[in-house]
PLY file of the C-alpha trace (Angstrom):
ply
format ascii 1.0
element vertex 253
property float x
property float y
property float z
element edge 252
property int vertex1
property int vertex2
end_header
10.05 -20.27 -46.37
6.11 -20.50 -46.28
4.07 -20.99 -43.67
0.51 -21.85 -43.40
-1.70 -22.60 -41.20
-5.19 -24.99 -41.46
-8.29 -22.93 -42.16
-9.46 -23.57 -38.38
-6.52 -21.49 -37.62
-7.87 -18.24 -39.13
-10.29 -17.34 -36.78
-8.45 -17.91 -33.46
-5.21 -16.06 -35.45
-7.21 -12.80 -36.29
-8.61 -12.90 -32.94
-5.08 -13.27 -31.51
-3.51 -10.05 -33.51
-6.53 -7.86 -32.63
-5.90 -8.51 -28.92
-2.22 -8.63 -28.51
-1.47 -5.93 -31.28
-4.17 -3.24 -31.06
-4.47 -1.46 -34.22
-2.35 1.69 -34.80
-2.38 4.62 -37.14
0.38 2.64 -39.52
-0.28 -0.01 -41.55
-0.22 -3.73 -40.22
3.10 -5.75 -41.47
2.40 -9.69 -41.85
4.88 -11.38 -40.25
5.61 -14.94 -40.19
4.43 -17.20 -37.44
4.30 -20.82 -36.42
2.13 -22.87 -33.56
4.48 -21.81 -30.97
5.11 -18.38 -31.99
0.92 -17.72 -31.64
0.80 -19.12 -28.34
4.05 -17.74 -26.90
2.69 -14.14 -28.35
-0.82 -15.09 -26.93
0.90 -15.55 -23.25
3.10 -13.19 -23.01
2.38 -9.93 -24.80
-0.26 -9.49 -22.24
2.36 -9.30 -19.22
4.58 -7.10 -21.78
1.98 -4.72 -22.42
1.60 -4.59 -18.41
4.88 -3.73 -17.77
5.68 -1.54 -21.08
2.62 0.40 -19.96
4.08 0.91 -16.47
7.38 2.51 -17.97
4.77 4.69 -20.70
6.11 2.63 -23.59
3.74 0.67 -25.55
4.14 -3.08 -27.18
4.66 -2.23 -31.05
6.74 0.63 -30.87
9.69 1.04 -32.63
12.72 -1.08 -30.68
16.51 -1.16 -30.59
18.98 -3.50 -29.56
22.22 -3.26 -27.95
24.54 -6.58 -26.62
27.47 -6.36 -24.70
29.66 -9.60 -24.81
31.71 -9.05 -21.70
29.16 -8.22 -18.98
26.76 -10.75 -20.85
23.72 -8.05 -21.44
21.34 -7.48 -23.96
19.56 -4.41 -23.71
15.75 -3.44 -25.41
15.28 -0.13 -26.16
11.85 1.45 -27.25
10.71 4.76 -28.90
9.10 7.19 -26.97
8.34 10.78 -28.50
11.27 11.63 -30.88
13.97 8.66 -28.48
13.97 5.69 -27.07
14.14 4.71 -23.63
15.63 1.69 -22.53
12.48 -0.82 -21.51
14.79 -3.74 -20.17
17.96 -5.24 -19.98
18.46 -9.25 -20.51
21.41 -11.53 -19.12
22.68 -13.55 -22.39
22.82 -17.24 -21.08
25.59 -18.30 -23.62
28.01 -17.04 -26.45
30.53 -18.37 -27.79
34.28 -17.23 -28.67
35.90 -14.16 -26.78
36.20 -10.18 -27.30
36.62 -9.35 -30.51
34.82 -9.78 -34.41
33.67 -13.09 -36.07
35.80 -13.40 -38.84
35.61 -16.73 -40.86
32.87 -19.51 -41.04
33.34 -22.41 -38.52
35.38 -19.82 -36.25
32.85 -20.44 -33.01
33.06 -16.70 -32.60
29.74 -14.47 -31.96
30.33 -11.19 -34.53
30.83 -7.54 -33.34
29.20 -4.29 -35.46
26.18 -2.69 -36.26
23.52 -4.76 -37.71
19.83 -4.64 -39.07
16.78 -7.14 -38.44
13.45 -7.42 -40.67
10.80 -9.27 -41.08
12.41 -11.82 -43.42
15.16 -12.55 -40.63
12.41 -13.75 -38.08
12.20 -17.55 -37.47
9.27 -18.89 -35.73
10.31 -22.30 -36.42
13.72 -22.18 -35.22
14.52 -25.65 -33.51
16.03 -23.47 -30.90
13.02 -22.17 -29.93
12.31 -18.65 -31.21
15.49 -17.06 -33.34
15.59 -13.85 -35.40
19.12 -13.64 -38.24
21.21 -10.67 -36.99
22.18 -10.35 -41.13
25.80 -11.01 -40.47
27.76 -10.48 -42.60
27.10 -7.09 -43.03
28.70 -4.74 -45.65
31.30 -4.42 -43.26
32.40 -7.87 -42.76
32.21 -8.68 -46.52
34.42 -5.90 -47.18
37.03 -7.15 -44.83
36.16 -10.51 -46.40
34.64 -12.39 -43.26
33.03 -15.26 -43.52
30.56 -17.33 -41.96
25.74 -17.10 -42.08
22.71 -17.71 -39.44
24.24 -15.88 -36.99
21.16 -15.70 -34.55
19.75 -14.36 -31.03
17.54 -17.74 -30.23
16.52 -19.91 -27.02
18.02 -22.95 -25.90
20.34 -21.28 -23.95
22.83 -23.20 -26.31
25.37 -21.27 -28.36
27.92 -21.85 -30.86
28.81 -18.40 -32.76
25.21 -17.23 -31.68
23.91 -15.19 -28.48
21.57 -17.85 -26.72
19.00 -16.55 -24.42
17.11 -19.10 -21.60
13.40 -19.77 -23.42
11.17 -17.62 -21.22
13.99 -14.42 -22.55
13.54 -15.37 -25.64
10.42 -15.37 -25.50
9.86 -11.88 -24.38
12.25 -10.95 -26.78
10.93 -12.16 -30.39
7.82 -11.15 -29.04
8.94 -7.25 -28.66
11.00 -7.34 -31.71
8.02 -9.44 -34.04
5.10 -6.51 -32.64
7.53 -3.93 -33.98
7.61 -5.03 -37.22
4.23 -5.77 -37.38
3.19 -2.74 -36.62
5.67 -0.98 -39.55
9.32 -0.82 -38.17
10.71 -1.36 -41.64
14.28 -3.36 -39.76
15.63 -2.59 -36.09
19.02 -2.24 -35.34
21.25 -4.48 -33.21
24.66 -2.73 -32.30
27.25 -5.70 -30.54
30.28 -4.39 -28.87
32.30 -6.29 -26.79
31.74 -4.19 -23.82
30.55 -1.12 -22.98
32.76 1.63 -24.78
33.44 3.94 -22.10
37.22 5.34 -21.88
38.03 3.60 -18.78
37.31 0.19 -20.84
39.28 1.15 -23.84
42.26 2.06 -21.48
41.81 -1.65 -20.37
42.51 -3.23 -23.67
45.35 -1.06 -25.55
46.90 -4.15 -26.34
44.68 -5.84 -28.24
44.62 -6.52 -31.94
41.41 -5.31 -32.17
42.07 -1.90 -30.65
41.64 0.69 -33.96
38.14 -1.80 -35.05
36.91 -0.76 -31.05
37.37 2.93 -31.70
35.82 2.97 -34.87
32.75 1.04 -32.47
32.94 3.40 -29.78
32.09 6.02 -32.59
28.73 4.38 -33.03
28.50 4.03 -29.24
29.24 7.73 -28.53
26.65 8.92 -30.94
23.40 6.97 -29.49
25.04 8.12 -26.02
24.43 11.52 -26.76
21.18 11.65 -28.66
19.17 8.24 -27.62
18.55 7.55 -30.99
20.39 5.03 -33.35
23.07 6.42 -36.15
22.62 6.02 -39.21
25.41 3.45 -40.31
26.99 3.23 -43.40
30.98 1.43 -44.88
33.87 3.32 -46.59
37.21 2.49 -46.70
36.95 -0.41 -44.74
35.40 1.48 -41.50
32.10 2.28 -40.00
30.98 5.81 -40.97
27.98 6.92 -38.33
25.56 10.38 -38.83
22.67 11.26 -36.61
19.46 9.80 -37.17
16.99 12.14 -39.87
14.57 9.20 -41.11
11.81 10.17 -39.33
10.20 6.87 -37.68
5.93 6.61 -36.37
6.16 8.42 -33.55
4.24 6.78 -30.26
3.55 8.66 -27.35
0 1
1 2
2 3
3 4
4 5
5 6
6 7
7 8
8 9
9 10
10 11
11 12
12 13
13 14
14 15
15 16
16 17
17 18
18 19
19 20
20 21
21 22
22 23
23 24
24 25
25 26
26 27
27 28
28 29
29 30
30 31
31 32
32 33
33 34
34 35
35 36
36 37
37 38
38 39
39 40
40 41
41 42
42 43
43 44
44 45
45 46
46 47
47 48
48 49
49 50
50 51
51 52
52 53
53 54
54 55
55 56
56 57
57 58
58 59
59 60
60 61
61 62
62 63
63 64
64 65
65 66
66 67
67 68
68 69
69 70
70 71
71 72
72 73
73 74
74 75
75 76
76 77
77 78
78 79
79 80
80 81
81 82
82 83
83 84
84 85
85 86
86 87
87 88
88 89
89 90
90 91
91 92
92 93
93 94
94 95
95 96
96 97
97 98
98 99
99 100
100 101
101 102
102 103
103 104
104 105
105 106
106 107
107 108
108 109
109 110
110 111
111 112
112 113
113 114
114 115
115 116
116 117
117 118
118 119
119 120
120 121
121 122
122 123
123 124
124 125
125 126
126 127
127 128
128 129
129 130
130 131
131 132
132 133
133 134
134 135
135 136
136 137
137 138
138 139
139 140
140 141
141 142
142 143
143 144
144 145
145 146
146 147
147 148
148 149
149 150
150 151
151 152
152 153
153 154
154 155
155 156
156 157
157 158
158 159
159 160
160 161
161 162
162 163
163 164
164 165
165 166
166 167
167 168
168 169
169 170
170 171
171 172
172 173
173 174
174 175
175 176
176 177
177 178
178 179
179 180
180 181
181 182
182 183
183 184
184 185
185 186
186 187
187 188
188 189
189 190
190 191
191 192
192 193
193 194
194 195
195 196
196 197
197 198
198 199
199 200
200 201
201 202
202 203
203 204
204 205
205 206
206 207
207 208
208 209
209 210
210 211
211 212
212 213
213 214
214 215
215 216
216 217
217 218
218 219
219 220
220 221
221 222
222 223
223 224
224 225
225 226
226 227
227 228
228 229
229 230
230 231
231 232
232 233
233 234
234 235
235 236
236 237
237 238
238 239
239 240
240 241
241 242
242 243
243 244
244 245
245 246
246 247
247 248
248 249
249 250
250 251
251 252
């Protein structure tokens, strides 16, 4: 989809980048906006850049996401140096379904796995507010033949297979994740588990159906755990194969 905006637009837009996203070493990324995506960046990128600036992480820097379904978090993490540290963590207002993968359209279930968001996947219009496309399925789900598209993080605070944040989240959110990829963060990733993977969790569901797809999560899990930087993800055989990171990203300060 194309947007654009009236000619009396221009002005106050180019105004509005060059104030909330000061210009960096890397090239500038276009990404798509809307009426209310300008003045939700113009309001709060301000107070972001406050508080990022408190923590010595700047708005624009690379990001990372991770969501836990059971304690109802969504965490930001930004790069600092050669990591990333994590900036903030956000309650998730609604999901639907329970522990464990979406597998088939129309389920009502929120997906699990390691996922990528670019530019393309950002939605300014999104009648839910703000929304980005988590890219579900990826080449994992296809290969175990799942089912199901626009799976989102979006406002509302209204779910139904999605992770629904209140508006004023939401907004702080699209706003982090849309100055990364302005600023040349090719996709971030989103990693969903159902809960944090620690040992003492997985002893707490060695019942489930789902137990063998958890470990092969906990993998991914283990990996940023010791090195604060995402894995490089890729599919074989029907599993999640991780590696440490070596695609050197802009580095910030």
């Amino acid at each position: 989809m194309t947007f654009s905006l009236p000619s009396l637009y221009l002005f106050p837009l180019l105004a509005l980048v060059s104030l909330c996203f000061p210009s960096r070493a890397e090239a500038m990324t276009e990404t798509p906006f809307s009426p209310n995506s300008l003045e939700v960046r113009e309001r709060i990128a301000p107070e972001l850049e406050r508080i990022m600036a408190e923590k010595g992480l700047s708005l624009g820097a690379p990001l990372f996401i991770r969501i836990f379904k059971e304690s109802d978090e969504l965490e930001i993490w930004v790069m600092k140096g050669n990591t990333f540290r994590l900036f903030k963590t956000y309650t998730i207002c609604d999901y639907s379904g329970s522990l464990g993968p979406k597998e088939r359209e129309g389920d009502k279930q929120s997906p699990e796995g390691f996922y990528h968001v670019g530019v393309s996947q950002l939605n300014p219009w999104s009648k839910f507010h703000l929304a980005f496309d988590l890219g579900y399925p990826n080449d994992y789900d296809r290969a175990c033949g799942r089912t199901g598209k626009s799976l989102m993080v979006h406002g509302r605070c209204s779910s139904v297979g999605c992770f629904a944040m209140t508006d004023y989240r939401m907004e702080q959110i699209y706003t982090l994740a849309d100055a990364a990829l302005a600023h040349g963060q090719g996709s971030f990733a989103v990693h969903i588990f159902p809960f944090r993977m620690t040992e003492e969790n997985m002893k707490r569901h060695t019942k489930s159906e789902w137990l063998a797809f958890w470990r092969n999560l906990q993998e991914g899990y283990d990996l940023f755990e010791q090195t604060s930087t995402p894995p490089q993800v890729t599919v074989n055989n029907n599993r999640y194969i991780f590696n440490p990171a070596t695609i050197q990203l802009a580095r910030h300060p």
